[in-house]
C-alpha positions as CSV (number, residue, x, y, z in Angstrom):
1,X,122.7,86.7,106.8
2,X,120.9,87.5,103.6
3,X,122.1,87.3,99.7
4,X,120.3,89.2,97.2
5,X,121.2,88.3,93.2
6,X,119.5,90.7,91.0
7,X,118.9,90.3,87.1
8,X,117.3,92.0,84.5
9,X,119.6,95.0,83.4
10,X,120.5,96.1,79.9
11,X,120.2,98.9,77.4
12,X,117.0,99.9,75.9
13,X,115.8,103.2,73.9
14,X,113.7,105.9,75.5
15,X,110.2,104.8,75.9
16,X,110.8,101.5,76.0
17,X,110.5,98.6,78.7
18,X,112.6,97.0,80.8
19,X,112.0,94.2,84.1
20,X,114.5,93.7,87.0
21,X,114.1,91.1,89.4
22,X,115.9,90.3,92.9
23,X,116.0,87.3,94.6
24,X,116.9,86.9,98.4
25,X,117.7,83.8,100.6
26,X,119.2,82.8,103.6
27,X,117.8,84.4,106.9
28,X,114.8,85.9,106.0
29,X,111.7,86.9,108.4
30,X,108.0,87.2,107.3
31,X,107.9,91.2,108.0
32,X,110.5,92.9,105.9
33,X,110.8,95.3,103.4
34,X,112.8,94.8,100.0
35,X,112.7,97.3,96.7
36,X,115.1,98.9,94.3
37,X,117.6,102.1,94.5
38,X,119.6,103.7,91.8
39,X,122.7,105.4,91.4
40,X,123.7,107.7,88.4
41,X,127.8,108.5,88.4
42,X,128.3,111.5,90.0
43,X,124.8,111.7,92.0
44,X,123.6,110.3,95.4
45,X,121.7,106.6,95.6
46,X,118.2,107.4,95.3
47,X,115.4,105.0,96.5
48,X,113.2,104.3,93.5
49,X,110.4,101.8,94.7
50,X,109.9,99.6,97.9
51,X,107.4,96.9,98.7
52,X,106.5,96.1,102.1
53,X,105.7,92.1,103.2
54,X,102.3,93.2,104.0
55,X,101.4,95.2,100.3
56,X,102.4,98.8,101.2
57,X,104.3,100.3,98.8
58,X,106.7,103.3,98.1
59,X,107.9,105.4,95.0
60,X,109.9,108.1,94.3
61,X,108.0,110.8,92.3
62,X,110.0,110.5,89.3
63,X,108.6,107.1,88.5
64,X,104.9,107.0,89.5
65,X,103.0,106.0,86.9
66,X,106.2,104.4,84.9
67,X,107.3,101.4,87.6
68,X,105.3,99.2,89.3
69,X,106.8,97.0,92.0
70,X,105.8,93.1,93.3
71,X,107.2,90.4,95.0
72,X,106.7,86.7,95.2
73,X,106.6,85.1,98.7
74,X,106.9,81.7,98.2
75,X,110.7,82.5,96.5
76,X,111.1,85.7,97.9
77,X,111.7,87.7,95.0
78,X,111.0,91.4,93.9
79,X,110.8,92.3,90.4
80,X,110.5,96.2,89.2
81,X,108.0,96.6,85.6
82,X,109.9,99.9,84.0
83,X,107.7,101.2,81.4
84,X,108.0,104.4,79.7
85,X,111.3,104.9,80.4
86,X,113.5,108.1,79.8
87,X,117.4,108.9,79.7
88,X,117.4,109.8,83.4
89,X,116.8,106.8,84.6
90,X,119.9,105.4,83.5
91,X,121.6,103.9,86.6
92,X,123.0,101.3,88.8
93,X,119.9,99.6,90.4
94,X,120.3,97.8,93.5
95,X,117.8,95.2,95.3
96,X,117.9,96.1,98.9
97,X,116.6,94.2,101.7
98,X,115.9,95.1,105.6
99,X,114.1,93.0,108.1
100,X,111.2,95.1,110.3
101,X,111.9,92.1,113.2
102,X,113.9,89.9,115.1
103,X,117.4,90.1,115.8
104,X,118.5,91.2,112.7
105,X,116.1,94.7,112.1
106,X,117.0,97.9,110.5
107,X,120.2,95.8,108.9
108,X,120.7,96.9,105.1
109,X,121.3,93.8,102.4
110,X,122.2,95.1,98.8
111,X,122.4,93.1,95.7
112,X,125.5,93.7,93.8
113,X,123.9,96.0,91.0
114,X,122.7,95.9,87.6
115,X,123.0,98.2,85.0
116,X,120.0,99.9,83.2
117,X,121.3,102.5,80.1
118,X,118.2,104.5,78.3
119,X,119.1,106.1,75.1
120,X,117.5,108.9,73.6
């Protein structure tokens, strides 16, 4: 079993900054992947950015060259640098989790959600 307790959320204007971090503990193994999705009421959960245990990453379009994603490995935690952000990002972000071994792969682990508001 894994717990993920994200932080970090809040309301900020457009073009402004904003850092969410996630940290996980319990059962996890050296080769997993954890990152951040988002969903806006009314719309589908989106991945936004995903950082592998060995340095590849992942991005959704929309936020390349905005976000940058890292991770600590010594606490296991993922943080997510928003810069330059814009009203459509407003969302519920979630830290997600999945192990890429043992007995427990391809299981999902979601944080409980944070709430990030960009006014115009």
């Amino acid at each position: 079993q894994v717990q993920l307790v994200e932080s970090g959320g809040g309301l900020v204007q457009a073009g402004g900054s904003l850092v969410l971090s996630c940290s996980a503990s319990g059962s996890i193994v050296d080769r997993n992947v954890m990152g951040w999705y988002r969903q806006a009421p009314g719309k589908q959960r989106e991945l936004v950015a995903v950082k592998f245990s060995y340095g590849g990453t992942n991005y959704v379009d929309s936020v390349k060259g905005r976000f940058t994603i890292s991770r600590d490995g010594v606490d296991n935690t993922v943080y997510l640098q928003m810069n330059s952000l814009k009203p459509e990002d407003t969302a519920v972000y979630y830290c997600n989790y999945r192990a890429l071994t043992g007995r427990d792969v391809g299981r999902d682990y979601w944080g409980q959600g944070t709430q990030v508001t960009v006014s115009s």
